[in-house]
PAFI-206117 format. One record per residue: x, z, y of N, C-alpha, C in turn; residue number from 1. Coordinates in pm, whole numbers, plus 50000, padded with zeros to 5 digits. Layout:
// PAFI-206117
n_c1_n_c3_n_c2_ca_c1_ca_c3_ca_c2_c_c1_c_c3_c_c2_nr
X_Z_Y_X_Z_Y_X_Z_Y_NUM
...
// end
This chain:
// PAFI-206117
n_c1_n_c3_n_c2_ca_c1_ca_c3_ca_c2_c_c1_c_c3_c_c2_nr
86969_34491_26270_87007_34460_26409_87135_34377_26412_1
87155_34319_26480_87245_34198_26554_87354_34237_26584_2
87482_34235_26547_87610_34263_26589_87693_34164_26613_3
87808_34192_26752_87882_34107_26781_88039_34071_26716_4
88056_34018_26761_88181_33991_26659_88262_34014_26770_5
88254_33938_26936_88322_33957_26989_88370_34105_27053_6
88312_34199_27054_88361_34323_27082_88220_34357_27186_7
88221_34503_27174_88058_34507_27248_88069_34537_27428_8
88182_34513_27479_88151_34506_27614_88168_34388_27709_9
88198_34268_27559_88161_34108_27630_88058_34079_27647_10
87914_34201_27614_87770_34130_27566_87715_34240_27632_11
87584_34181_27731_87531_34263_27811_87407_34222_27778_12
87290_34357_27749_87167_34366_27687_87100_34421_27773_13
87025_34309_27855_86885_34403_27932_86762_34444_27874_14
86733_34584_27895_86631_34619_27783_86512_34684_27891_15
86410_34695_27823_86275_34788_27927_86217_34716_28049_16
86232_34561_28034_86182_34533_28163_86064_34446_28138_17
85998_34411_28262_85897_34323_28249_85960_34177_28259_18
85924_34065_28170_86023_33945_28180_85946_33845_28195_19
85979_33765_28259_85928_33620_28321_85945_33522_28237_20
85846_33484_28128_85892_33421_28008_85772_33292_28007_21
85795_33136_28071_85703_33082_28021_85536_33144_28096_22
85591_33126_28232_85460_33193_28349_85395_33298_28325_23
85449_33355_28235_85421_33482_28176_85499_33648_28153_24
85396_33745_28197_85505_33841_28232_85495_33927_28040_25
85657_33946_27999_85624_33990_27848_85743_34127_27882_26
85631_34187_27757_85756_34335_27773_85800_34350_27583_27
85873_34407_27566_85933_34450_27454_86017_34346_27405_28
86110_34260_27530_86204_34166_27513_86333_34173_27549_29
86428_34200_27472_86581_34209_27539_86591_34054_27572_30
86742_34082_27700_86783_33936_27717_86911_33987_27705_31
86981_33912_27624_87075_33923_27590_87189_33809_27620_32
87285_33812_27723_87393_33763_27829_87507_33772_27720_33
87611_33637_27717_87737_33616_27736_87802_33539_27783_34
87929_33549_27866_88009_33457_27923_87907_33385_28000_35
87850_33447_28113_87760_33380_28148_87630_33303_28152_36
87626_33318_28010_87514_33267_27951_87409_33382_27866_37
87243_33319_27886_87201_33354_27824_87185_33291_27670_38
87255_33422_27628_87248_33415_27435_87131_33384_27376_39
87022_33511_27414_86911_33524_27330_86830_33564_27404_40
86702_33568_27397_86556_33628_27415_86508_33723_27309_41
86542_33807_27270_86548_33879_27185_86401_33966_27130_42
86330_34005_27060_86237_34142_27029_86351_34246_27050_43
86296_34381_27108_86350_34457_27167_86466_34516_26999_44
86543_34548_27047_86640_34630_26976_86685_34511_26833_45
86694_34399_26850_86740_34304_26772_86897_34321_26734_46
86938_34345_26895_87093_34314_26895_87134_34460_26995_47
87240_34517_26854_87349_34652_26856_87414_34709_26931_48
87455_34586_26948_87567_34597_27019_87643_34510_27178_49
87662_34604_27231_87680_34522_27393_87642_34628_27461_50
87677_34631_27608_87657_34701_27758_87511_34689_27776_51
87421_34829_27744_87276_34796_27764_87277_34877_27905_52
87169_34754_27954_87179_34775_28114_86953_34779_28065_53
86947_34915_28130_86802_34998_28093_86735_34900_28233_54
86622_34875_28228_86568_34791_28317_86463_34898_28379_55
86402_34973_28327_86339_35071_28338_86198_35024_28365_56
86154_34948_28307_85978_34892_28363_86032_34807_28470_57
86114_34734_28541_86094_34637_28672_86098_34558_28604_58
86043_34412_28696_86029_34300_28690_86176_34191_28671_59
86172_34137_28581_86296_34066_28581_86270_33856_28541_60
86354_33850_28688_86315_33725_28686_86393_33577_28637_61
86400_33532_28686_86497_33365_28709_86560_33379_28870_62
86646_33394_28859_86725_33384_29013_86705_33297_29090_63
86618_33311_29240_86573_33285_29304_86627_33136_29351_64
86572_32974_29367_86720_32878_29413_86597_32824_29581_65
86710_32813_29657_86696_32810_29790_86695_32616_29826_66
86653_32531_29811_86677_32392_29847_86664_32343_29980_67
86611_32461_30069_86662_32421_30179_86651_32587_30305_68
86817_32574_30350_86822_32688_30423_86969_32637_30478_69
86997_32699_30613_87067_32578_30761_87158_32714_30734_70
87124_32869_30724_87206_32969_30772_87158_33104_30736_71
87223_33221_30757_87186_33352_30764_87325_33428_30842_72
87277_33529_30877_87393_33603_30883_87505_33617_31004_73
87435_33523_31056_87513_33497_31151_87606_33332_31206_74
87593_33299_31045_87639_33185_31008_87534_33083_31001_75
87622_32921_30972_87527_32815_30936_87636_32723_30857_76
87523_32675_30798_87625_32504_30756_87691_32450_30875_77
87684_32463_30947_87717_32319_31013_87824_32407_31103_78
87879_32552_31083_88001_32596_31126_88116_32494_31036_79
88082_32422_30936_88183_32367_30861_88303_32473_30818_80
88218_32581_30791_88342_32645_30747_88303_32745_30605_81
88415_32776_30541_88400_32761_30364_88392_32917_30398_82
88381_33036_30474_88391_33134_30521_88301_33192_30565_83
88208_33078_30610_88063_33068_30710_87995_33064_30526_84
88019_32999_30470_87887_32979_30368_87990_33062_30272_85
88035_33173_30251_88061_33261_30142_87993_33360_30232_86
88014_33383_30370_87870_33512_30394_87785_33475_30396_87
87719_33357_30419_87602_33292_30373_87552_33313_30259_88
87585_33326_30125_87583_33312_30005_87598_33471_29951_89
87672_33559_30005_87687_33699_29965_87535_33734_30001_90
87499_33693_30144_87343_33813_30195_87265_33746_30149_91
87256_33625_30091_87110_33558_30006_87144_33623_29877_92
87208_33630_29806_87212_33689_29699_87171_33833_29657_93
87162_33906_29808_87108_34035_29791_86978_34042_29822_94
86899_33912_29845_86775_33889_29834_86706_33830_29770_95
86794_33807_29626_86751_33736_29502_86793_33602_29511_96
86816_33531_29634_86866_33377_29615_87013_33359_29529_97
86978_33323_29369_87105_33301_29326_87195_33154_29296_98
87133_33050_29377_87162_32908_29425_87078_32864_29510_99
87168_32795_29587_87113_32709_29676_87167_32569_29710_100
87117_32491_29794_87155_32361_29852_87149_32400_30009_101
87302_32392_30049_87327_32394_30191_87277_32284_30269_102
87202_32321_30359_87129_32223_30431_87175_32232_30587_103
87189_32096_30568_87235_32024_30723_87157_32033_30853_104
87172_31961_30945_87082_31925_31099_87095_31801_31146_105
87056_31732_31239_87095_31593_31277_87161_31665_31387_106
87349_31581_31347_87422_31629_31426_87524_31512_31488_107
87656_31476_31543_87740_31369_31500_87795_31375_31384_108
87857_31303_31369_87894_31239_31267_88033_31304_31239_109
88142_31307_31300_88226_31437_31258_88178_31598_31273_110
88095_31629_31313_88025_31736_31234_87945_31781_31153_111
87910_31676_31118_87796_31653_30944_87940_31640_30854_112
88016_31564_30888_88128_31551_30816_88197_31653_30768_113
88207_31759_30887_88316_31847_30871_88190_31985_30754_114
88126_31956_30803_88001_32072_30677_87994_32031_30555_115
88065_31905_30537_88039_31806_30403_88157_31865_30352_116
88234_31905_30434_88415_31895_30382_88412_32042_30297_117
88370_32141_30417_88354_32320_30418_88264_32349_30236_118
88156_32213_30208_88077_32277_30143_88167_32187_29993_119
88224_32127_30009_88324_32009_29899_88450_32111_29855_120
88494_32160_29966_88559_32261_29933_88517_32376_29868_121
88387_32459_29938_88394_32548_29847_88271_32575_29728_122
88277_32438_29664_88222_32405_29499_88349_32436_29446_123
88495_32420_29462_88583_32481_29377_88622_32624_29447_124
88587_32696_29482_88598_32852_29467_88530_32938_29419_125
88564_33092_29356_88490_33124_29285_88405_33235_29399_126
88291_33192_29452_88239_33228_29558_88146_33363_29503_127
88164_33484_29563_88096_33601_29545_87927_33643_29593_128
87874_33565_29527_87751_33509_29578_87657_33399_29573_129
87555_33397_29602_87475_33281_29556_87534_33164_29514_130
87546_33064_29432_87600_32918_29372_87562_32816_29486_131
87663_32787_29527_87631_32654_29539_87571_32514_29489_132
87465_32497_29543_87409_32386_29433_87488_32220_29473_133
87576_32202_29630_87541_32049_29705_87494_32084_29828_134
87481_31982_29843_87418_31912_29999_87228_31910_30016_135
87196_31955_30081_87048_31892_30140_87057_31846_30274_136
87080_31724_30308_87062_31617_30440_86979_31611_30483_137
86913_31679_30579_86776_31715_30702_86820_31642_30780_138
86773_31466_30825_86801_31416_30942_86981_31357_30902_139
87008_31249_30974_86980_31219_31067_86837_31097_31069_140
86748_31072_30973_86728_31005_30959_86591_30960_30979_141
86563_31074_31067_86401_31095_31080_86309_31017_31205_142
86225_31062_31204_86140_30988_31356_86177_31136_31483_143
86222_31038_31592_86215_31084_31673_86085_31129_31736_144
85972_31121_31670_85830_31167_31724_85796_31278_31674_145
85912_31327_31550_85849_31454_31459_85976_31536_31457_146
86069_31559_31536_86206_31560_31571_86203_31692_31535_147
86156_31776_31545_86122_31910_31540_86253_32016_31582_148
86300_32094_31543_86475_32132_31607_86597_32063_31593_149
86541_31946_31571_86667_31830_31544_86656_31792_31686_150
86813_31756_31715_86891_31667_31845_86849_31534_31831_151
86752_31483_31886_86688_31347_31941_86800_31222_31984_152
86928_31238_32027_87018_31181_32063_87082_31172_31919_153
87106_31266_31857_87164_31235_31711_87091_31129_31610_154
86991_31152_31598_86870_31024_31497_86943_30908_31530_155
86991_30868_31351_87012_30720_31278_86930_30667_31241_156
86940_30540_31272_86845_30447_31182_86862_30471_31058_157
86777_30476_30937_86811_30445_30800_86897_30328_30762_158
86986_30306_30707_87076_30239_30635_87211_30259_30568_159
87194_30180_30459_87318_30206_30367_87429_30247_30459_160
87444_30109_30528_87597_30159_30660_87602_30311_30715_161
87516_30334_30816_87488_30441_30857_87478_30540_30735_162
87422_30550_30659_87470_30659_30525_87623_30683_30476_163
87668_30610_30429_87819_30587_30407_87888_30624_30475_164
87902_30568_30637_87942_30606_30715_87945_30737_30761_165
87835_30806_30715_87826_30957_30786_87878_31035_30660_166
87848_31031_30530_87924_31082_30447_88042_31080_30358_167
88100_30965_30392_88208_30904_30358_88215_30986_30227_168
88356_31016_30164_88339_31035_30067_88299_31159_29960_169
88168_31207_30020_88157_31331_29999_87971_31314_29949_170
87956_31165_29931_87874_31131_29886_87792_31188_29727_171
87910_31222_29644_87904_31257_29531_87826_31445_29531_172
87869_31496_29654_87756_31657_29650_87613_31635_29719_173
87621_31494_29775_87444_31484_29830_87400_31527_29690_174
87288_31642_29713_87207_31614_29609_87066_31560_29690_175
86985_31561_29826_86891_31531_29861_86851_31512_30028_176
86778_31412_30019_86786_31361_30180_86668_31332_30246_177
86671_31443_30345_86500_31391_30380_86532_31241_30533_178
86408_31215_30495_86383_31092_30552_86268_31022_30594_179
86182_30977_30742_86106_30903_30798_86064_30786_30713_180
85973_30774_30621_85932_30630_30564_85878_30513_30665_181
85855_30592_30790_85815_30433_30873_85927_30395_30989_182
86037_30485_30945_86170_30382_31058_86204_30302_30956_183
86251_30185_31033_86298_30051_31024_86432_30065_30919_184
86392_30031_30796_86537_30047_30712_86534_30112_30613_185
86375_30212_30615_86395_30311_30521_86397_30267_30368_186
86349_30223_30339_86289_30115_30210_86433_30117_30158_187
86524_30039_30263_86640_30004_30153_86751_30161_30147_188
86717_30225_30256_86839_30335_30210_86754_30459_30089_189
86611_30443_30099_86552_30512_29985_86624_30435_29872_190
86609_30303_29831_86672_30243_29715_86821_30267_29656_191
86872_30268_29769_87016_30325_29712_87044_30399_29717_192
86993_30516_29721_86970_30673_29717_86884_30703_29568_193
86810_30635_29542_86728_30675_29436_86811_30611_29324_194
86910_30499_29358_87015_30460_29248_87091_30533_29204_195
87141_30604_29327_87244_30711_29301_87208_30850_29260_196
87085_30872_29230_87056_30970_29121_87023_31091_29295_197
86991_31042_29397_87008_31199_29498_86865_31147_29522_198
86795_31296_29517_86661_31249_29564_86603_31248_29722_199
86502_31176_29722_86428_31139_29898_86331_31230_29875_200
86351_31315_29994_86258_31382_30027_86191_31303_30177_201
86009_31338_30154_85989_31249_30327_85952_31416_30414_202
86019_31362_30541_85988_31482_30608_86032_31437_30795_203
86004_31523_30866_85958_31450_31012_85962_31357_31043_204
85815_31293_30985_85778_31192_31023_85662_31213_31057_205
85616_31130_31160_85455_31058_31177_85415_30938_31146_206
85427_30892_31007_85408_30798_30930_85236_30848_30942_207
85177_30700_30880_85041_30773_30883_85016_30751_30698_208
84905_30752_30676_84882_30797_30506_84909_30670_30465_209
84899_30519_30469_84954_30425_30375_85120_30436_30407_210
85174_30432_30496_85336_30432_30509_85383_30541_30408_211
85310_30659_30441_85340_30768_30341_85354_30724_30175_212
85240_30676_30159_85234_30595_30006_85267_30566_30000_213
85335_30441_30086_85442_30308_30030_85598_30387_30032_214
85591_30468_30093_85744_30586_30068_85713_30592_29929_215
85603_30663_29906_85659_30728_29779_85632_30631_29656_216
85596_30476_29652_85611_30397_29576_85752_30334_29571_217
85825_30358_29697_86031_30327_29665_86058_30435_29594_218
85989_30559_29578_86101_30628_29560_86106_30794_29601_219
86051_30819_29717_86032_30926_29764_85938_31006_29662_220
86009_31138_29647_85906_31172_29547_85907_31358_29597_221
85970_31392_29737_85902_31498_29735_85894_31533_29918_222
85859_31631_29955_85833_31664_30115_85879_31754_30122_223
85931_31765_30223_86040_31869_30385_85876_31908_30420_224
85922_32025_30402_85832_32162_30464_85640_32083_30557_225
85628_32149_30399_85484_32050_30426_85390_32131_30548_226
85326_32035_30611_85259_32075_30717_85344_32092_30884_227
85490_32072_30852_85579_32098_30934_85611_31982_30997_228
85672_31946_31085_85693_31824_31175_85660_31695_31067_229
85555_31668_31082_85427_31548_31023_85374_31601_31029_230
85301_31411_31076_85151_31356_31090_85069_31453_31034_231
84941_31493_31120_84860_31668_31042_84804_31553_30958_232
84684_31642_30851_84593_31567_30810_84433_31588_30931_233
84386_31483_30904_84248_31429_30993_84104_31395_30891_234
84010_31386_30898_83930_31359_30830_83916_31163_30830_235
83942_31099_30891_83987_30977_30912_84109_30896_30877_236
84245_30975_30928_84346_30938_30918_84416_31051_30828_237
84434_31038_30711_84479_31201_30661_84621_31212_30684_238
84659_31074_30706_84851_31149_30742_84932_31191_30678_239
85031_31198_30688_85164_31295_30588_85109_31352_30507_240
85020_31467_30581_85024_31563_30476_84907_31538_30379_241
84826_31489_30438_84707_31441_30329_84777_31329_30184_242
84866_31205_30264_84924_31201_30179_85045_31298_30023_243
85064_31376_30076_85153_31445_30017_85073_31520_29893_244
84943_31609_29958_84823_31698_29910_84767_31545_29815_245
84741_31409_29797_84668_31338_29732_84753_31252_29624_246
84846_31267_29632_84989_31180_29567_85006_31282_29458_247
84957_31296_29306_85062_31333_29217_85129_31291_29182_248
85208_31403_29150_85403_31393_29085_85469_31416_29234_249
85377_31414_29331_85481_31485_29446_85511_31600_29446_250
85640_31630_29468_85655_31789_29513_85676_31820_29639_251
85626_31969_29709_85652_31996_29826_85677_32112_29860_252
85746_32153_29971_85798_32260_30006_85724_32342_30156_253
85714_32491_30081_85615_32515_30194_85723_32676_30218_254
85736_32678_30398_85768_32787_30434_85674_32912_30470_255
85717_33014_30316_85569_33100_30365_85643_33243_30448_256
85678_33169_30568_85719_33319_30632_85553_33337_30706_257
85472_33310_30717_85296_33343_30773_85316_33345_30943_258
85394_33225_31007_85403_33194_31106_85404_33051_31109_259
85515_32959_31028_85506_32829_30981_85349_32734_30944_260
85334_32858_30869_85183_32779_30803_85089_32900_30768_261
84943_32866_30837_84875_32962_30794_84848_33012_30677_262
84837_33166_30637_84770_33184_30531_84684_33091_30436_263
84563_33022_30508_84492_32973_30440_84560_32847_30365_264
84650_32753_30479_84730_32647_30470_84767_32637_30348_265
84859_32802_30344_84972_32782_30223_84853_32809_30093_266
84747_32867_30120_84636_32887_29958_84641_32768_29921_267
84553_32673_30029_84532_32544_30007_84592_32435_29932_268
84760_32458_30001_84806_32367_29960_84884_32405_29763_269
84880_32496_29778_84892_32627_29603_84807_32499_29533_270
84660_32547_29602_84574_32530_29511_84569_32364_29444_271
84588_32311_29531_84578_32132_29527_84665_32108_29471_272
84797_32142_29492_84893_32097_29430_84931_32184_29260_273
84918_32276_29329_84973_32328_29165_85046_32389_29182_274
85091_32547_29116_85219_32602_29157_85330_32562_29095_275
85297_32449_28993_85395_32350_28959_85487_32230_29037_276
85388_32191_29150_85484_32129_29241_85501_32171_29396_277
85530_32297_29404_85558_32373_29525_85661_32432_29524_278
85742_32433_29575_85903_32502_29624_85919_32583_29751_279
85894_32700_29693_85922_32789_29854_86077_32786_29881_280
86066_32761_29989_86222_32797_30077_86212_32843_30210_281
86325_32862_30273_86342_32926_30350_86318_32863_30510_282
86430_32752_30486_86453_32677_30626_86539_32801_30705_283
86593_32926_30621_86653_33010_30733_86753_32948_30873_284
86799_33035_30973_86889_32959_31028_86949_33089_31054_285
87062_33107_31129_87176_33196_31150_87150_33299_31174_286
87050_33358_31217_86976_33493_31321_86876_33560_31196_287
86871_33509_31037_86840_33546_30937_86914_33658_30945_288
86892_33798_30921_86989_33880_30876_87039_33955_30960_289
86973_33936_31105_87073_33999_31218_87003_34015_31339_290
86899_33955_31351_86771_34001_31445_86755_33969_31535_291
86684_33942_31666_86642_33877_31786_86787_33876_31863_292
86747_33771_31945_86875_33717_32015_86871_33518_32095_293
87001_33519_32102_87017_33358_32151_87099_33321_32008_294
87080_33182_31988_87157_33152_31854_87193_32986_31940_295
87230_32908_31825_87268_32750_31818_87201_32687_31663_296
87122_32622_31705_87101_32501_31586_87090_32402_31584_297
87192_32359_31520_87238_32214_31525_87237_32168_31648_298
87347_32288_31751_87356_32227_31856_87264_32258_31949_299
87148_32274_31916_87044_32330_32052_87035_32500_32067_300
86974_32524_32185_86983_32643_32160_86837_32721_32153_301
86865_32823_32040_86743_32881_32002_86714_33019_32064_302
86595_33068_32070_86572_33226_32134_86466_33260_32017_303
86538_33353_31943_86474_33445_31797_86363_33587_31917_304
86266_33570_31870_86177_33642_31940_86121_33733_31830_305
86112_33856_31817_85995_33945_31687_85995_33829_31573_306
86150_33816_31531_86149_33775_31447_86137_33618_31430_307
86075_33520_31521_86038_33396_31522_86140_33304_31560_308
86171_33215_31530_86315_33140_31611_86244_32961_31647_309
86254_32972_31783_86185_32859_31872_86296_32780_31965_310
86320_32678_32012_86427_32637_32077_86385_32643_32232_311
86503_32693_32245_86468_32772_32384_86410_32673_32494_312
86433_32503_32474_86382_32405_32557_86231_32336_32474_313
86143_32386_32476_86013_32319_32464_85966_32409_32318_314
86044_32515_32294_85933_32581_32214_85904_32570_32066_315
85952_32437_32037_85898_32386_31879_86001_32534_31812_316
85895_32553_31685_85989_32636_31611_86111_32586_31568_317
86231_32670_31531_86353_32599_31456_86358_32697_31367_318
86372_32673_31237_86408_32692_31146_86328_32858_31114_319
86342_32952_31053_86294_33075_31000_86387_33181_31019_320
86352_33297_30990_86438_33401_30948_86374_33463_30809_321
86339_33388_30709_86321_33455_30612_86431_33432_30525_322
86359_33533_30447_86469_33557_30270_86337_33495_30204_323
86410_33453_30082_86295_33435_29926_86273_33569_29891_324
86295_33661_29908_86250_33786_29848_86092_33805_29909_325
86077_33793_30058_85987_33832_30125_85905_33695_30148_326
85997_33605_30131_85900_33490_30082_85761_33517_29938_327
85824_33576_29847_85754_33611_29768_85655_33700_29824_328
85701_33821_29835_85632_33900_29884_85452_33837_29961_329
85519_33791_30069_85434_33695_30157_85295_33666_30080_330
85375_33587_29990_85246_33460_29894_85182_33583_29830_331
85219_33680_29764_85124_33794_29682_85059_33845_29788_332
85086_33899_29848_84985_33979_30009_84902_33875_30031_333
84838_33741_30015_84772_33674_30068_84661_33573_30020_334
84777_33670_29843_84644_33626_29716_84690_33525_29623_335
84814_33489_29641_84847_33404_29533_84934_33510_29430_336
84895_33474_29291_84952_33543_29179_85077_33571_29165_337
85144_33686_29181_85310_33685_29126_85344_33620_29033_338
85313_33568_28922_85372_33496_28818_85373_33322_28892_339
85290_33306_29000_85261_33144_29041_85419_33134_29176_340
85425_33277_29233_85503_33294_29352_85656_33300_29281_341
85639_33374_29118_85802_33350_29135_85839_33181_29043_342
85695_33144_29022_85753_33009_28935_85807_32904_29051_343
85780_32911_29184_85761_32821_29310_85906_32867_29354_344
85967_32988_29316_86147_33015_29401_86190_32996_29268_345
86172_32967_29144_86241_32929_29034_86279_32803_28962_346
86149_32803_28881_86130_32694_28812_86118_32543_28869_347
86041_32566_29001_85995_32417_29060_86135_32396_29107_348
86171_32474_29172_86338_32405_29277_86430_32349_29163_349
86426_32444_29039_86520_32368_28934_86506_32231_28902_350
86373_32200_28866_86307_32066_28843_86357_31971_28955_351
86267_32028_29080_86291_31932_29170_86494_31855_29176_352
86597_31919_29216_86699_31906_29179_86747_31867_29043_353
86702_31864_28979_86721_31790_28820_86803_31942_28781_354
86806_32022_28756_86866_32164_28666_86812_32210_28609_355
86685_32169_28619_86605_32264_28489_86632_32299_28352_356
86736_32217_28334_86790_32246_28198_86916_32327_28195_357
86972_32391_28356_87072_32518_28345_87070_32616_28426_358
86946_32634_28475_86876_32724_28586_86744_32693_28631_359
86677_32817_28650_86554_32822_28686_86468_32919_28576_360
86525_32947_28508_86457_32981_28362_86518_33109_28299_361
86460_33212_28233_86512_33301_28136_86516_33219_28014_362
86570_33181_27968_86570_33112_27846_86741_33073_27775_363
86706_33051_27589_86879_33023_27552_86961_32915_27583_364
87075_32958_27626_87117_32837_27695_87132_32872_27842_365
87075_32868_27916_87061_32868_28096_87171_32990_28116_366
87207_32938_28241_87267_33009_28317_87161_33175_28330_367
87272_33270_28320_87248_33393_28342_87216_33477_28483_368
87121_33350_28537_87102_33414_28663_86932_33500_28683_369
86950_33617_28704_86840_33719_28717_86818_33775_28840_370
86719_33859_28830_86659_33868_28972_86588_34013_28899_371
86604_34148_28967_86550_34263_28907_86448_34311_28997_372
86309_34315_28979_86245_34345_29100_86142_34483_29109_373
86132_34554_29199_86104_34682_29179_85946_34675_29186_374
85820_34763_29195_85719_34743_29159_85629_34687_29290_375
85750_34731_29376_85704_34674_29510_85749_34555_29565_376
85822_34489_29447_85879_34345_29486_86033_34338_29591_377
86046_34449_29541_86171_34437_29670_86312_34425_29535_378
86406_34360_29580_86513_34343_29511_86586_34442_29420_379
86631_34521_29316_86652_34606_29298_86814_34586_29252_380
86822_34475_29152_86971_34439_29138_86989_34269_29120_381
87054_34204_29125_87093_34054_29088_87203_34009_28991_382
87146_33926_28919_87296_33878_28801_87333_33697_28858_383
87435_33728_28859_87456_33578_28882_87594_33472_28795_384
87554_33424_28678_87587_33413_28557_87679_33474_28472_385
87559_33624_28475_87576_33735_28392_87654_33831_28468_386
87710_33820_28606_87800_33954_28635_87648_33976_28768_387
87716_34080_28809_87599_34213_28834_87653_34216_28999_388
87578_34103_29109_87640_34133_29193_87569_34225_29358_389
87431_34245_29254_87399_34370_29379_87318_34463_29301_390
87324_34588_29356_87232_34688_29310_87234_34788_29403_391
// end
């Protein structure tokens, strides 16, 4: 057996659990954590020495990453405040989300700003709770025909100017920007977006299926909450989403709170695509975590009903109140495989964001972020690179 040199309570050994290894659930595997990192993948009882933390038969995963969620808790991004997204980040974390990308609204321009500042700031703190991954930019940049809980008065044209301008220099945490492929401009602010290494996502739009294509021949290479504000598909005109469902190497993001998109919807779109290019998220917004009521998003105002959150002027849904925990949950109750449901809150979001090579994964090397899950799928404890921050 394996001994440390550094002393045995720098090295933490999870033992007895079921492990998420390579879409596959394996047992008689320690994982073995230091300094944040995972050390080893071990055969059980390899290594001596270290803090063995007994798993007891649960499920142990890849820490859940969130690429797009507005709020919980009470809070949102767009409070612009570094206070607002550390309770943000504490109550996702007790639902397995152990990174995310704070996601915006179409708002003005000193208040996209000031959420740019809140979230710039707190990438240097050591935040007690989910990681910050960056920025996800929802709007301003979309069609006003697919506007969905976005402020209609806020929508920019696509362009470099107008980009710059709204993020001045805080450009460097965009990691991703959804965007209308048939407003006027898009072509060139996809191009210098796809230069700069941040990816285009297409999303409320009513582009119809060639505009869709010619998006994703600049550049666009994944979709804002498929089936969600865009063009439906038609047997004639298939639209957004037909485009999206016929385009490989796209990825897309589907909200499975089973109000967003039907049951069958979300099989469908599993099945076509692959649970390789599907990313569950949330889309939460502030009333996540805290229950029916009046809220604000991005400025409008919402009425959370049994759970549902709709804007109180014309109804369109805004945003969710789910967690990824029960996101999961969701997709197994409805027939998709647990090993396909936790690769879609893991593995795909890592990819999609380019991290796959320091999250998303049990594997040597990666960040030590875990997810302990009980037989009923409910959260049991969370590691978030390697310290132990719920149980």
């Amino acid at each position: 057996m394996k001994k440390f040199s550094g002393g045995m309570w720098s090295v933490k050994i999870l033992t007895g659990g079921k492990v998420y290894l390579e879409g596959k659930w394996q047992c008689n595997v320690d994982i073995v954590v230091e300094e944040g990192k995972i050390l080893d993948v071990a055969p059980r009882g390899k290594y001596a020495e270290g803090e063995v933390i007994d798993v007891k038969g649960n499920y142990v995963c890849p820490g859940f990453i969130d690429i797009h969620v507005h709020g919980c808790k009470g809070r949102d991004v767009m409070d612009g405040s570094v206070e607002s997204l550390e309770v943000m980040s504490e109550f996702m974390a007790q639902h397995g989300t152990t990174a995310f990308l704070a996601t915006t609204t179409t708002h003005g321009r000193e208040e996209i700003r000031k959420s740019l500042e809140a979230v710039g700031d707190a990438l240097h703190k050591d935040i007690k709770g989910a990681q910050i991954l960056g920025i996800h930019l929802e709007g301003p940049f979309i069609s006003p025909n697919a506007k969905g809980a976005h402020d209609e008065k806020r929508i920019l044209a696509p362009s470099r100017e107008n980009f710059r301008g709204l993020v001045g220099d805080y450009e460097g945490i965009i990691k991703m920007v959804t965007m209308a492929p048939e407003a006027e401009g898009a072509r060139e602010l996809v191009n210098y977006l796809t230069d700069r290494g941040i990816l285009v996502s297409m999303g409320h739009t009513m582009a119809n299926y060639e505009q869709c294509m010619a998006g994703f021949e600049w550049g666009m290479t994944h979709v804002t909450h498929l089936y969600n504000a865009m063009s439906p598909f038609k047997h004639r005109e298939p639209g957004a989403v037909g485009a999206a469902l016929d385009r490989d190497g796209v990825t897309v993001e589907l909200i499975a709170d089973l109000v967003h998109v039907h049951p069958a919807a979300l099989r469908i779109a599993v099945a076509i695509k692959g649970s390789d290019k599907v990313a569950l998220i949330t889309d939460a917004m502030s009333a996540t975590g805290i229950g029916d009521g009046d809220y604000i998003l991005g400025g409008l105002e919402v009425v959370v009903k049994e759970g549902v959150a709709r804007l109180k002027d014309g109804g369109n849904l805004a945003g969710s109140t789910l967690t990824q925990d029960q996101a999961l949950r969701n997709l197994v109750l409805i027939g998709v495989p647990l090993e396909d449901a936790v690769k879609m809150l893991t593995e795909v979001p890592a990819d999609i964001i380019g991290i796959g090579d320091k999250k998303g994964r049990i594997k040597k090397g990666l960040d030590a972020d875990l997810v302990i899950l009980d037989e009923k799928l409910h959260v049991n404890c969370v590691f978030i690179k390697g310290i132990q921050i719920q149980s």
